[in-house]
py3Dmol code that shows the C-alpha trace and the ligand (Angstrom):
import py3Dmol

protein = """\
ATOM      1  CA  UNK A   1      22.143 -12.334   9.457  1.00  0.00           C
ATOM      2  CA  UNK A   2      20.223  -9.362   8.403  1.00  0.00           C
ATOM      3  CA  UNK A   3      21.489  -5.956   7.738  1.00  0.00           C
ATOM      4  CA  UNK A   4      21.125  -2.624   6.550  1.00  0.00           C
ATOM      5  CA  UNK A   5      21.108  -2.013   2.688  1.00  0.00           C
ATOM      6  CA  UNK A   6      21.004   1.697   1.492  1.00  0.00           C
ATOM      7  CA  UNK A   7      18.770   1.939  -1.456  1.00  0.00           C
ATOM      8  CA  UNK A   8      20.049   5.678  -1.988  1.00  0.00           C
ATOM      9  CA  UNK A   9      20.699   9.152  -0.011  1.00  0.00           C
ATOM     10  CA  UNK A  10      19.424   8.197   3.484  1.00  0.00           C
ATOM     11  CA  UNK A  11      16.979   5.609   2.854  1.00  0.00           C
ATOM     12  CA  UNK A  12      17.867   1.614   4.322  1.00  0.00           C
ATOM     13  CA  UNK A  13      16.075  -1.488   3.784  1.00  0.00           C
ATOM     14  CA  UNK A  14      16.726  -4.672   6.297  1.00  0.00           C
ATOM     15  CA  UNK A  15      15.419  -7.633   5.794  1.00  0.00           C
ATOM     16  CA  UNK A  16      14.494  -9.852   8.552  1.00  0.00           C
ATOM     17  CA  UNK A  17      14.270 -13.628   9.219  1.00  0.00           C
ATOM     18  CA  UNK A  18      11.374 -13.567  11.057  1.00  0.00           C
ATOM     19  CA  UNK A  19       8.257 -13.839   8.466  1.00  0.00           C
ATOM     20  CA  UNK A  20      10.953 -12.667   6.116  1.00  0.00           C
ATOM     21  CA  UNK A  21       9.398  -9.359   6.307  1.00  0.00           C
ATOM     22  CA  UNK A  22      11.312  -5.619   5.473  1.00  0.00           C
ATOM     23  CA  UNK A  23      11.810  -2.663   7.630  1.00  0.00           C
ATOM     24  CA  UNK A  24      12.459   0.746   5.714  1.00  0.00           C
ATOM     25  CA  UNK A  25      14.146   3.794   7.139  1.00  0.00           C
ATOM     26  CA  UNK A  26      14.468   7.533   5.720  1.00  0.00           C
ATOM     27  CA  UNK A  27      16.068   9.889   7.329  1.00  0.00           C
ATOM     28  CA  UNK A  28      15.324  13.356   6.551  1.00  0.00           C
ATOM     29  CA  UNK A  29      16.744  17.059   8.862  1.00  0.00           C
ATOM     30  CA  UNK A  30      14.084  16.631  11.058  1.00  0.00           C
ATOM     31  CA  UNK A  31      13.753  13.298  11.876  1.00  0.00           C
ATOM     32  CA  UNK A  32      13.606   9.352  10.711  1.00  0.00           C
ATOM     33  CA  UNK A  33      10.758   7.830   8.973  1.00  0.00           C
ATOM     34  CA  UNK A  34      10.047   3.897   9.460  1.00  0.00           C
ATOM     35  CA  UNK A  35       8.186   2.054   7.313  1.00  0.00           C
ATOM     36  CA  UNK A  36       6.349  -1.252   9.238  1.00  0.00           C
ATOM     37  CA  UNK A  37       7.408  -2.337  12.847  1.00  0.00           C
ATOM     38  CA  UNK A  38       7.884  -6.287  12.993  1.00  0.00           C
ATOM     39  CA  UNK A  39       5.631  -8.340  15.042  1.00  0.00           C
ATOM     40  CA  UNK A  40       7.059  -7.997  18.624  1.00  0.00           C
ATOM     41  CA  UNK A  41       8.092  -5.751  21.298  1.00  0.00           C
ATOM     42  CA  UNK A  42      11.637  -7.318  21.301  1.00  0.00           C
ATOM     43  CA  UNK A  43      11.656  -7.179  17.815  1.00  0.00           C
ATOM     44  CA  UNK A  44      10.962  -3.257  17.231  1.00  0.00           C
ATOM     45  CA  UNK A  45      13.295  -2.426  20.297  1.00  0.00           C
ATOM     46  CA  UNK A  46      16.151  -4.593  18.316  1.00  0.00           C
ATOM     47  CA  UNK A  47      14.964  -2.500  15.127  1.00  0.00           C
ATOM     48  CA  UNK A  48      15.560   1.206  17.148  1.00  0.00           C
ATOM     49  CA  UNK A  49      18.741  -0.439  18.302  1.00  0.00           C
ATOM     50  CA  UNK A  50      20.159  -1.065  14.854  1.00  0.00           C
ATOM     51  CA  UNK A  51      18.558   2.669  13.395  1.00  0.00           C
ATOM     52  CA  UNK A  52      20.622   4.089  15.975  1.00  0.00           C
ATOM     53  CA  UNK A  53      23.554   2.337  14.034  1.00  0.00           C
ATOM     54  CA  UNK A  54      23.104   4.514  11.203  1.00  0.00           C
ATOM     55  CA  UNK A  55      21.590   8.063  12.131  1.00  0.00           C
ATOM     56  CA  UNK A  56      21.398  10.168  15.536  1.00  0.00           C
ATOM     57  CA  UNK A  57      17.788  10.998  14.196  1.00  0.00           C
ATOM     58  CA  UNK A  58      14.992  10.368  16.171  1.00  0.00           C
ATOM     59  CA  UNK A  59      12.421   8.580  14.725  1.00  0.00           C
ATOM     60  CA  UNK A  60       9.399  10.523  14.431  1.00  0.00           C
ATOM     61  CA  UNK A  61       7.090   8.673  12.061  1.00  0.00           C
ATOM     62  CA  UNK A  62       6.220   5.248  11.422  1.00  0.00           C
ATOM     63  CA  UNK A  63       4.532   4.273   8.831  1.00  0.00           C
ATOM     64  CA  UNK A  64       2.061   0.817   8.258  1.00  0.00           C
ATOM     65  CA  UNK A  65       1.771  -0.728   4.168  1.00  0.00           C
ATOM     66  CA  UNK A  66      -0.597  -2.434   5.922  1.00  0.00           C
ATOM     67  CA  UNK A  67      -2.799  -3.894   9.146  1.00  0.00           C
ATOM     68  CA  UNK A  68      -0.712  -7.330   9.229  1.00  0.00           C
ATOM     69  CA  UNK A  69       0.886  -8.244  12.646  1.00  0.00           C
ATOM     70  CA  UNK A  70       4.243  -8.707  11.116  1.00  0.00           C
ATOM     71  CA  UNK A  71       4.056  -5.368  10.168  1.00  0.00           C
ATOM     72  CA  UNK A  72       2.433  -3.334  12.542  1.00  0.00           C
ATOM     73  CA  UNK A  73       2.522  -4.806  16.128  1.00  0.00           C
ATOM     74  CA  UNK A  74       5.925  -2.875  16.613  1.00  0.00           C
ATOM     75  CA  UNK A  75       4.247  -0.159  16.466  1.00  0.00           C
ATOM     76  CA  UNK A  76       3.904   0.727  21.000  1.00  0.00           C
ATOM     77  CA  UNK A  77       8.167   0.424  20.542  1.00  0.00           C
ATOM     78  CA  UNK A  78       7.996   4.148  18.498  1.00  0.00           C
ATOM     79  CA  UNK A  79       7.134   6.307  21.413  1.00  0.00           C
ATOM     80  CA  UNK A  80       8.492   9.441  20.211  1.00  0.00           C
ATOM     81  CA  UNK A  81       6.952   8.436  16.897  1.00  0.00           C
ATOM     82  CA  UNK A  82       3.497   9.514  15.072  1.00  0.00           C
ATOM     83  CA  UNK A  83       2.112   6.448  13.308  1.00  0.00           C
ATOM     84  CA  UNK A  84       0.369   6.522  10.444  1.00  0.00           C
ATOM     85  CA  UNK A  85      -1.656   4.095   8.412  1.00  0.00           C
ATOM     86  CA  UNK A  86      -4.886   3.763   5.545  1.00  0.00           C
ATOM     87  CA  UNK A  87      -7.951   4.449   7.345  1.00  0.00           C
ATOM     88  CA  UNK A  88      -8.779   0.617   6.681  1.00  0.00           C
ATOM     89  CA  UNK A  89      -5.764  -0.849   8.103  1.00  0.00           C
ATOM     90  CA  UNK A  90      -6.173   1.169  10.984  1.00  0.00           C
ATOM     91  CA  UNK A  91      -9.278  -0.242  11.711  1.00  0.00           C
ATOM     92  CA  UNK A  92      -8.443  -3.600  10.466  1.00  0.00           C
ATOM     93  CA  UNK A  93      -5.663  -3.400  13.343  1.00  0.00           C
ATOM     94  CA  UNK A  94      -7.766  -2.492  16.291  1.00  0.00           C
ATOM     95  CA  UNK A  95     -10.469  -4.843  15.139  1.00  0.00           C
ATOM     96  CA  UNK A  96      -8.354  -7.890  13.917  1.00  0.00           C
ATOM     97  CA  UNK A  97      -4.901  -7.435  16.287  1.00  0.00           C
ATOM     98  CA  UNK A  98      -6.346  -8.459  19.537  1.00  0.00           C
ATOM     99  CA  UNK A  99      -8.383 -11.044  17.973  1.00  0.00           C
ATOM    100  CA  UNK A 100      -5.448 -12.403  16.367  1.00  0.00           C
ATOM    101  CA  UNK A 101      -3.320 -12.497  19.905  1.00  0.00           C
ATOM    102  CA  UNK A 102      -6.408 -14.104  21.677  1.00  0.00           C
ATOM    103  CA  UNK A 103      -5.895 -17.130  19.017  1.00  0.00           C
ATOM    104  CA  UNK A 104      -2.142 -17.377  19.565  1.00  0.00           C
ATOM    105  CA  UNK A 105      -3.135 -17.242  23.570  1.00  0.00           C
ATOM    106  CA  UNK A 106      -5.595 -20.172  22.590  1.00  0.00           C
ATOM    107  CA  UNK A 107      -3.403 -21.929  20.164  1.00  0.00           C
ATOM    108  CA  UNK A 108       0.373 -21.939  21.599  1.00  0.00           C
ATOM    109  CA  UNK A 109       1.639 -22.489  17.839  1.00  0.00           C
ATOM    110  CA  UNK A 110       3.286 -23.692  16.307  1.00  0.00           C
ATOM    111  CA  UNK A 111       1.299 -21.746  13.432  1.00  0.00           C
ATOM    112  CA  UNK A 112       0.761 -24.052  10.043  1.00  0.00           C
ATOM    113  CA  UNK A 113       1.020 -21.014   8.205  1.00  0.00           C
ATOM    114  CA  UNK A 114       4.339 -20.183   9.765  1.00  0.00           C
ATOM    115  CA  UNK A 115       6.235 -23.751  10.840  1.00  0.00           C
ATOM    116  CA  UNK A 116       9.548 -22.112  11.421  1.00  0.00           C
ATOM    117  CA  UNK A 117       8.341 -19.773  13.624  1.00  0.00           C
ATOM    118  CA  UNK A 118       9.220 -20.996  17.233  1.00  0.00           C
ATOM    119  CA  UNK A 119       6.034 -20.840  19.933  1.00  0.00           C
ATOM    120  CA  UNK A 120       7.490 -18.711  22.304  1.00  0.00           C
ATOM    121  CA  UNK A 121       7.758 -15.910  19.168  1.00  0.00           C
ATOM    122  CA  UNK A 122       3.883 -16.550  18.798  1.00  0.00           C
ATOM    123  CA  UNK A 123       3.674 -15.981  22.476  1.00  0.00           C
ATOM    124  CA  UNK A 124       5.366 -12.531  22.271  1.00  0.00           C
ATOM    125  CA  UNK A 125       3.414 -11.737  19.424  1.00  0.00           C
ATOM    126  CA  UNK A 126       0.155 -12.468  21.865  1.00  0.00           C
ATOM    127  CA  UNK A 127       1.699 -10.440  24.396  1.00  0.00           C
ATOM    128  CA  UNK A 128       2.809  -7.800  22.563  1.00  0.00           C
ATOM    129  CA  UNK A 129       1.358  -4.215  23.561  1.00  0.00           C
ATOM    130  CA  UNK A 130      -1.062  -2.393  20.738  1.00  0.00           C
ATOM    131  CA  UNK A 131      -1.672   0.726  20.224  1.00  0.00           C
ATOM    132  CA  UNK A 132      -4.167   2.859  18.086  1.00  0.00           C
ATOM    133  CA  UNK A 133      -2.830   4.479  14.696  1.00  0.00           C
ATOM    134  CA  UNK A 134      -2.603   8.346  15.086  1.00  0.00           C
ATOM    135  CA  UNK A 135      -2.952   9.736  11.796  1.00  0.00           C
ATOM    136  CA  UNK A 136      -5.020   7.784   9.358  1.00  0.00           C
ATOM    137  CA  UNK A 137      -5.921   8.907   5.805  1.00  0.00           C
ATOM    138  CA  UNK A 138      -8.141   7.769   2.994  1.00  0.00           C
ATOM    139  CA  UNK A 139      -5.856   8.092  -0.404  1.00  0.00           C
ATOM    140  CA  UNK A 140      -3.066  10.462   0.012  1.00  0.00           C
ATOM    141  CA  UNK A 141      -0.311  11.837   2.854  1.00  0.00           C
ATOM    142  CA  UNK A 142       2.161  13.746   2.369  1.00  0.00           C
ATOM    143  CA  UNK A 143       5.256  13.520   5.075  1.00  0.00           C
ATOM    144  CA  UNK A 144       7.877  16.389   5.022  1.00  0.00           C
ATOM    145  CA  UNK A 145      10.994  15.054   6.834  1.00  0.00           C
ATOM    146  CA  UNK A 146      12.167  18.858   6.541  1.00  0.00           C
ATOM    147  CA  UNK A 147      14.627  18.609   3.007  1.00  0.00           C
ATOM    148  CA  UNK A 148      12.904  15.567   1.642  1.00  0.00           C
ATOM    149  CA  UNK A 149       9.385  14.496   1.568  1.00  0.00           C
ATOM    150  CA  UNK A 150       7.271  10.586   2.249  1.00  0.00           C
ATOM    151  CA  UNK A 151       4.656  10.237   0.131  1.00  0.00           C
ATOM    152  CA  UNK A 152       2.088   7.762   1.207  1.00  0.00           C
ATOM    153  CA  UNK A 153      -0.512   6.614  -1.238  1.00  0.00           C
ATOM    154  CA  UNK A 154      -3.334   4.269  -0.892  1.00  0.00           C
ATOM    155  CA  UNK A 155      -4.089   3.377  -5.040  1.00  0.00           C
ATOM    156  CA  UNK A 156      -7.042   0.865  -4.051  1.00  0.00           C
ATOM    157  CA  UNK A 157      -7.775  -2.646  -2.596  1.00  0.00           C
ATOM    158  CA  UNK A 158      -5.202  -5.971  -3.022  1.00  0.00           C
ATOM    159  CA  UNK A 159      -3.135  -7.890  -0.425  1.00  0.00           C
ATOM    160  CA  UNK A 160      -6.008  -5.929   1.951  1.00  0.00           C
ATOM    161  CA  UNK A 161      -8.327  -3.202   1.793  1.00  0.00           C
ATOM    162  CA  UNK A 162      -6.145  -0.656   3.600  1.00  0.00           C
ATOM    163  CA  UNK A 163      -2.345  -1.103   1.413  1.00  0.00           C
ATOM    164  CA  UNK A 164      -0.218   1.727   0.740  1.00  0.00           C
ATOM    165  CA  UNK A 165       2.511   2.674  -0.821  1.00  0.00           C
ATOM    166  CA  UNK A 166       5.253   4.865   0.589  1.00  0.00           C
ATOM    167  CA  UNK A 167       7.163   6.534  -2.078  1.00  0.00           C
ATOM    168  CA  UNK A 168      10.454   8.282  -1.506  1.00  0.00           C
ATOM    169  CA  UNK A 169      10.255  10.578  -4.668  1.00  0.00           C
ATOM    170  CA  UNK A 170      14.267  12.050  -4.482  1.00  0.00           C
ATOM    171  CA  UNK A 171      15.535   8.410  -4.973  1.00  0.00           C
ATOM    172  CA  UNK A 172      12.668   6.669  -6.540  1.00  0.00           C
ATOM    173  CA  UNK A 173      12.274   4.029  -3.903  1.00  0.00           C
ATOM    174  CA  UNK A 174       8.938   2.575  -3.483  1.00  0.00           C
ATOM    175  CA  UNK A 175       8.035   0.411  -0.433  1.00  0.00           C
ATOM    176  CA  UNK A 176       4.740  -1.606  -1.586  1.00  0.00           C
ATOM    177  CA  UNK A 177       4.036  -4.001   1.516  1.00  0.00           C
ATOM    178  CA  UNK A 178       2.879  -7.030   0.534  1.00  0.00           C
ATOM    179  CA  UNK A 179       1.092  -5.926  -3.131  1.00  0.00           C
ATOM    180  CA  UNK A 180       4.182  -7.288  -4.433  1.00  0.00           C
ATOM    181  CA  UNK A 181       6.518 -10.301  -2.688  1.00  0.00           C
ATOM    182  CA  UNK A 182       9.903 -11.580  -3.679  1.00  0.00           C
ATOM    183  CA  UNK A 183      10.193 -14.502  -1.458  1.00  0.00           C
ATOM    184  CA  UNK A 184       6.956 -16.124  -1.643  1.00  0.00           C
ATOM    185  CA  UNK A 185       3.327 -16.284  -3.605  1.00  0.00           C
ATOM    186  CA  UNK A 186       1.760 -13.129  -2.695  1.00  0.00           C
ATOM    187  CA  UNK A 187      -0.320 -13.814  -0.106  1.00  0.00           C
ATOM    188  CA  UNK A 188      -4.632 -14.117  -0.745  1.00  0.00           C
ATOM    189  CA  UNK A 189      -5.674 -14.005   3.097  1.00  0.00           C
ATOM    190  CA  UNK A 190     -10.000 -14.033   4.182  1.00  0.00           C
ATOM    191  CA  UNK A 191      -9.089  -9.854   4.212  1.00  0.00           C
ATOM    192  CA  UNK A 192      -7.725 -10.111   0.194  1.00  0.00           C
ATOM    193  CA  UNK A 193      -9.085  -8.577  -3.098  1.00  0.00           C
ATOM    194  CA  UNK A 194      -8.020 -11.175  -5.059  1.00  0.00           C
ATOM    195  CA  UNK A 195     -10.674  -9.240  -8.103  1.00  0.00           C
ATOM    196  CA  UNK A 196      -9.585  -5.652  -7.468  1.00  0.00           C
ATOM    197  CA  UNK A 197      -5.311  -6.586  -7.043  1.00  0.00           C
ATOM    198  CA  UNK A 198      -5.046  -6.400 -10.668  1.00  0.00           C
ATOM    199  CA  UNK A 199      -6.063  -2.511 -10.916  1.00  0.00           C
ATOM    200  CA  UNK A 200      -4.355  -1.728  -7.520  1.00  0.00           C
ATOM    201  CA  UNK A 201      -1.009  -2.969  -9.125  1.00  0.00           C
ATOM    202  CA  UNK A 202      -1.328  -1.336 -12.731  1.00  0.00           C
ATOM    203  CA  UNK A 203      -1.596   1.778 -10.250  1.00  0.00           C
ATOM    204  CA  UNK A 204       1.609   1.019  -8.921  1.00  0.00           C
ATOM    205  CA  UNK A 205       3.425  -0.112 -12.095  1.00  0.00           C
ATOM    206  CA  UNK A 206       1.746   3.187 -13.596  1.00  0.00           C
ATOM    207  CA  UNK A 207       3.978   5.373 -11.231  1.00  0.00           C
ATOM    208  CA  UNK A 208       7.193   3.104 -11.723  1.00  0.00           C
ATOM    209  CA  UNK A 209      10.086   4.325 -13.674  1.00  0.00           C
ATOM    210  CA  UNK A 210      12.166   1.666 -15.428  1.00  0.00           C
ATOM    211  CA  UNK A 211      14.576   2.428 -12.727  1.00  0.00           C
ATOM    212  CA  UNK A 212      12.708   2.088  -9.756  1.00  0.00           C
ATOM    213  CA  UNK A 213      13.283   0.652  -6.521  1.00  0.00           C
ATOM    214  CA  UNK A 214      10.672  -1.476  -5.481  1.00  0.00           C
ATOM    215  CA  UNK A 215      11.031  -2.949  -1.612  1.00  0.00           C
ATOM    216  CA  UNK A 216       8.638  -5.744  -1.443  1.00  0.00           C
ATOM    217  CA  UNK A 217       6.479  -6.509   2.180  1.00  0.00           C
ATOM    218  CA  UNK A 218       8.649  -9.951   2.030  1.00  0.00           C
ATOM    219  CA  UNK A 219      11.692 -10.635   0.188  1.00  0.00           C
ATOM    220  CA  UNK A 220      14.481  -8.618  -1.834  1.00  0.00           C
ATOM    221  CA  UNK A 221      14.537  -5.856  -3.267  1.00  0.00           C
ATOM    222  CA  UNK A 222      12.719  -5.746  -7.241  1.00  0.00           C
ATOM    223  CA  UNK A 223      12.178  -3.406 -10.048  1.00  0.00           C
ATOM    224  CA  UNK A 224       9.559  -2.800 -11.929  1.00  0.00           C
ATOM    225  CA  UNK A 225       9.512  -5.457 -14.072  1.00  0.00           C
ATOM    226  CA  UNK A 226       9.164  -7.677 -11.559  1.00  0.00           C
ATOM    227  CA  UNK A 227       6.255  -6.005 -10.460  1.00  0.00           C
ATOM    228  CA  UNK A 228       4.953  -6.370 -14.348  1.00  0.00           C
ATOM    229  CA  UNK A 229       5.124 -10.474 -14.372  1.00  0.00           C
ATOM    230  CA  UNK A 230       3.967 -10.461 -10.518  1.00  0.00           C
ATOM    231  CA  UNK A 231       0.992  -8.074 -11.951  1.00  0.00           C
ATOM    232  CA  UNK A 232       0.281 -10.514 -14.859  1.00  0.00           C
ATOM    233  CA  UNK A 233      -0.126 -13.636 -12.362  1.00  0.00           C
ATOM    234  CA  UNK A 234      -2.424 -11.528 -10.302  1.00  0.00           C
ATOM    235  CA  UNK A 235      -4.438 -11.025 -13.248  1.00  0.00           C
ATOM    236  CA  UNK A 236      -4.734 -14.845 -14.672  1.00  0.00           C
ATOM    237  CA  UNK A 237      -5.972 -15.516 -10.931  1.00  0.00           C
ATOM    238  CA  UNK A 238      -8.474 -12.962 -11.369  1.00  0.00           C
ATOM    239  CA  UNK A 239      -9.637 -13.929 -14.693  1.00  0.00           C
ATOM    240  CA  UNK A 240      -9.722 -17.555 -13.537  1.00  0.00           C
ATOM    241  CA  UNK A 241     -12.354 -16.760 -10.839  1.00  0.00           C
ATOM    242  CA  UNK A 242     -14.302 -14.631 -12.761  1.00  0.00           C
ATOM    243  CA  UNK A 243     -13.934 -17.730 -15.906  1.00  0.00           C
ATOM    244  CA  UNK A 244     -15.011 -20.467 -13.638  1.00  0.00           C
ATOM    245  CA  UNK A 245     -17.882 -18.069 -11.728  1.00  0.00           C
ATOM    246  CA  UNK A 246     -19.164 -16.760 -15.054  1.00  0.00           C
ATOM    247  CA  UNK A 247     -19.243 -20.683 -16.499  1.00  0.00           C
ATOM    248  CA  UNK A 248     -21.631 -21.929 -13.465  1.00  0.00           C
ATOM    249  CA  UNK A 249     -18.302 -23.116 -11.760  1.00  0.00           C
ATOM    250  CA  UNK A 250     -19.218 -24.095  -8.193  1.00  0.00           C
ATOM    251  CA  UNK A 251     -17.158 -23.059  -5.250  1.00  0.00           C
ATOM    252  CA  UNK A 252     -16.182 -26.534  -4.763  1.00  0.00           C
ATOM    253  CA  UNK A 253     -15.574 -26.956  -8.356  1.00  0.00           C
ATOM    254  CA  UNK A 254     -13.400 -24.131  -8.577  1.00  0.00           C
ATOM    255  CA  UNK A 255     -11.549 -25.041  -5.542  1.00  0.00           C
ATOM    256  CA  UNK A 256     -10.773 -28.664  -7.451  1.00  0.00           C
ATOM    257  CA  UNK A 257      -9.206 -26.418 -11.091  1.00  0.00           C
ATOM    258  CA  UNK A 258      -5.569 -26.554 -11.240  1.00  0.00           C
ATOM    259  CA  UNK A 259      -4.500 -24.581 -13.709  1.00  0.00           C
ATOM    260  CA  UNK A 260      -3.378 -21.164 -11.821  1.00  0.00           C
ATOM    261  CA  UNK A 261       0.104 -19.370 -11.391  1.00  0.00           C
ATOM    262  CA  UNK A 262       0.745 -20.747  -7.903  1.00  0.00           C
ATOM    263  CA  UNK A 263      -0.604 -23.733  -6.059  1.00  0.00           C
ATOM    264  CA  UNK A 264      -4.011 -23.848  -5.288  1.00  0.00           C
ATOM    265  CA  UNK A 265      -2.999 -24.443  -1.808  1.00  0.00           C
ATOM    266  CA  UNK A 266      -1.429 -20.705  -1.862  1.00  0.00           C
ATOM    267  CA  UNK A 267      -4.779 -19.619  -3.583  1.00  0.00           C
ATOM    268  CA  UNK A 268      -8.270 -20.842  -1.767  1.00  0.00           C
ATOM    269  CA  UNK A 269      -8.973 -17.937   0.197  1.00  0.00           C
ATOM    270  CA  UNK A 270      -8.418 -15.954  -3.316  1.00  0.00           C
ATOM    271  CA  UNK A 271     -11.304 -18.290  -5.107  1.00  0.00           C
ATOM    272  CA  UNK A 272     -13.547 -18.387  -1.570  1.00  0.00           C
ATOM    273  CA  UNK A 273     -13.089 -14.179  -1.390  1.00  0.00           C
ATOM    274  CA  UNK A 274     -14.118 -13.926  -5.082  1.00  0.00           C
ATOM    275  CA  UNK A 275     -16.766 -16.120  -5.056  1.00  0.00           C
ATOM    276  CA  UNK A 276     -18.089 -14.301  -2.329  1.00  0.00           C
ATOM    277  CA  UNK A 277     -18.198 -10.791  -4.099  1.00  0.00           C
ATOM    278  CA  UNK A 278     -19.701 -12.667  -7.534  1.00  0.00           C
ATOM    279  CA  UNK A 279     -22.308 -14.398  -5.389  1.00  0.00           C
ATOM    280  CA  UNK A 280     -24.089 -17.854  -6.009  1.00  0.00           C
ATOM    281  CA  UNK A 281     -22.726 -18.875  -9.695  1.00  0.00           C
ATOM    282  CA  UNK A 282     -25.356 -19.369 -12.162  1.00  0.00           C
ATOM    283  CA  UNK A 283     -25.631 -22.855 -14.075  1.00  0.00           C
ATOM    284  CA  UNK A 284     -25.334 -21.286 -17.427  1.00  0.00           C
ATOM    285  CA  UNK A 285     -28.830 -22.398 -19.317  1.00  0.00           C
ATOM    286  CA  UNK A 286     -29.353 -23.065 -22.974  1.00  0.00           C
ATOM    287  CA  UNK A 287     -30.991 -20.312 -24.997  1.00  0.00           C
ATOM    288  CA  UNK A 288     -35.389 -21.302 -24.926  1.00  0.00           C
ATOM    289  CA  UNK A 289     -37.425 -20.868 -27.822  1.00  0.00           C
ATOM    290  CA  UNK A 290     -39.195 -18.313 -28.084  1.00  0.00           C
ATOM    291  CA  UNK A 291     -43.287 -18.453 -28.609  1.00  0.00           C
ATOM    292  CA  UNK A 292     -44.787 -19.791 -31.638  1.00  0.00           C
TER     293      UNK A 292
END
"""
ligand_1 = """\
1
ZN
Zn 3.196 -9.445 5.398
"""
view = py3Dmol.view(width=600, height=400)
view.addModel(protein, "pdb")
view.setStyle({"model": 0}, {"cartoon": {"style": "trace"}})
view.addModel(ligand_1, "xyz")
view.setStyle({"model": 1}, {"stick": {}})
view.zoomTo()
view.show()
């Protein structure tokens, strides 16, 4: 179903049913860039398979937005490929990956999260070969395909604490991983930010032009004003946590509220992760008199 779509001069998206998750590809003289690797083996060897399609290049860097197994566990496929990845996410990975296959080894699937997913997919995932990021970095890389250049930019903590951003400058394309998604809620995993997302993304929409390409961890392509109204939802979750925390709000109260952007459902591990940076909630107490 999926295919290529050129967002400008040598630089695809495809879009995947899988997880509904986004490949990117830039091609520059000396070689092809990826951007995230699907969650299999078979997966990344279908994704070489259909770069081939388009360019003779070989692909010499893969990049990670982020430490997620639907991005990253493709990553073994690249062999004549440097990876690179946010210092966090590449220890996220090595930590988190193999614990992640040991559950899908202990718990065939199929995955609540994920009900379409078919068990034997979960099986490859469990099965899948990882590998340790080569090149990590703490803010900033800069890639130089030979006539273009990657940026890759890590603007603070959100979807996870290891996110990035890789920026194709010459045609203004910006993939985001999953601080922005088209198809879905983003997503508030027990990794998320759900307090510091807010900043992160007025970093991103800071760097956007009006004409900007924005490819999305999940989902179609946006611009930058969908970025903007995703940004403002972001916020009101924020502010909600902080509103409920700051008003004595227990955790079991706050997971009971209803009013947010999304369903609660989408949104516990958001009020459970910023409960647990505020701490125990104070009952707010009325103001004592004073002496005398
Ligand atoms: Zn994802």
């Amino acid at each position: 179903m999926s295919d290529w779509t050129e967002l400008g001069d040598r630089c695809w998206v495809r879009r995947y049913r899988e997880w509904d998750v986004n490949v990117g590809l830039v091609v520059g003289s000396a070689g092809a860039l990826v951007v995230d690797t699907r969650a299999t083996t078979a997966q990344a060897v279908e994704v070489l398979a259909e770069i081939a399609e388009l360019t003779d290049a070989p692909v010499r860097w893969v990049v990670n937005t982020h430490a997620h197994f639907d991005h990253t566990f493709g990553n073994a496929t690249f062999t004549e490929a440097a990876t690179y990845a946010q210092e966090n996410a590449a220890a996220a990975l090595a930590e988190r990956g193999p614990a992640l296959q040991e559950h899908y080894r202990d718990n065939p699937g199929p995955d609540l999260a994920f009900p379409e997913i078919p068990p034997e997919l979960l099986a490859e995932v469990a099965a899948t070969e990882l590998v340790a990021i080569d090149n990590t970095f703490a803010v900033a890389k800069v890639i130089d395909l030979g006539d273009r250049r990657v940026e890759l930019l890590h603007l603070g903590s959100g979807h996870t604490d290891g996110d990035v951003l890789v920026v194709v400058p010459d045609v203004d394309v910006y993939f985001v991983g999953d601080l922005v998604e088209e198809s879905a809620a983003p997503s508030y995993g027990d990794d998320s930010y759900p307090l510091e997302w807010p900043d992160t993304i007025d970093r991103v929409i800071g760097l956007l032009s009006a004409t900007a390409k924005v490819v999305p961890g999940h989902g179609a392509v946006v611009d930058a004003e969908f970025v903007r109204a995703q940004a403002e939802d972001l916020g009101t979750v924020a502010n909600t946590i902080s509103g409920l925390h700051h008003a004595g709000t227990t955790l079991e109260q706050a997971l009971a509220h209803t009013d947010w952007p999304w369903p609660i459902a989408h949104l516990e591990q958001a009020v459970r992760r910023g409960y647990e940076v505020l701490g125990v909630p104070r009952r707010p107490t009325l103001p004592l008199l004073g002496p005398g």
